[in-house]
N, C-alpha and C positions, 0 to 999 in steps of 0.2 A: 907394088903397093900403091892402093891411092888412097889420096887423105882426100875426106869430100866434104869441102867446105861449105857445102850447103847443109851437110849436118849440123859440121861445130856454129853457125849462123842461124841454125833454132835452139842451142842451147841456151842455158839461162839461170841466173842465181835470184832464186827465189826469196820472198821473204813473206811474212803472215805480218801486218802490219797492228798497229795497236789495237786502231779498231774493228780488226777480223780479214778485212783485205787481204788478200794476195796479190803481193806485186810479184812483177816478172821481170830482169833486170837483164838486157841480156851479157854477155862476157864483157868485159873492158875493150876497150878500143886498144891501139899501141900510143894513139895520144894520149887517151888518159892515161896508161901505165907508164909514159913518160913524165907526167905531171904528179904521179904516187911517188916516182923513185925521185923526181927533184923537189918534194915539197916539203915544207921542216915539218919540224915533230912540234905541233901546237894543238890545244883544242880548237881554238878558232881555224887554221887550217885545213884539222879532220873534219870537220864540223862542213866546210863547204864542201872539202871532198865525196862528203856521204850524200852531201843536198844535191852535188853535179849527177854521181853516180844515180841515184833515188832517180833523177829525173828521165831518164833515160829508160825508162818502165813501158811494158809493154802497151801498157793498158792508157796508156799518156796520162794518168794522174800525175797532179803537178805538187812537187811540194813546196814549203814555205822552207826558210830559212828558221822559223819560230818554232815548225814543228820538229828538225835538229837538235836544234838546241836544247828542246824542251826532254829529247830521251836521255836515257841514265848513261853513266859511261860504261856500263857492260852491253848496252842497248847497240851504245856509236861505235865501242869494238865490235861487236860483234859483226855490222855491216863492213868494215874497212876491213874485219881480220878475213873473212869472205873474199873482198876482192886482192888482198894481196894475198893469200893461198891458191888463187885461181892464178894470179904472175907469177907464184913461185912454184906452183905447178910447171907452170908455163916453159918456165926457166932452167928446170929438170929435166925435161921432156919435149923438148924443143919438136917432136913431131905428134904431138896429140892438137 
């Protein structure tokens, strides 16, 4: 079996952003999935977590902090529920 990380290193979690955008986000790092599983359960916390995540977009749009904070709270689950199902994929299936 080989696993070809050249693949899993185009993949990517997408999003359709407010104003029509498609960003392209690609998988979490293990730093960052280190920083998800030690970081408390706050909005302020989520809130940076999604801005760090967000910024790591293919297409290098940068985002603000402002525009964070400014989505709904199904908006800010919806990008954090995204990347902790992709670590808890991850965490199931330790060879995908």
């Amino acid at each position: 079996m080989v696993i070809n990380l050249q693949e899993l290193n185009e993949k990517s979690l997408d999003f359709l952003w407010i104003d029509g955008a498609e960003i392209h986000c690609p998988m979490p790092s293990v730093r960052f999935v280190n920083k998800v599983n030690r970081s408390e359960n706050t909005f302020e916390k989520a809130n940076e977590l999604a801005l760090e995540f967000l910024n790591t977009n293919k297409e290098k749009r940068v985002f603000t902090l402002d525009e964070v904070i400014e989505l709904s709270s199904v908006q800010l689950a919806a990008i954090l529920g995204a990347v902790v199902g992709v670590i808890s994929e991850v965490d199931e299936h330790p060879n995908l």
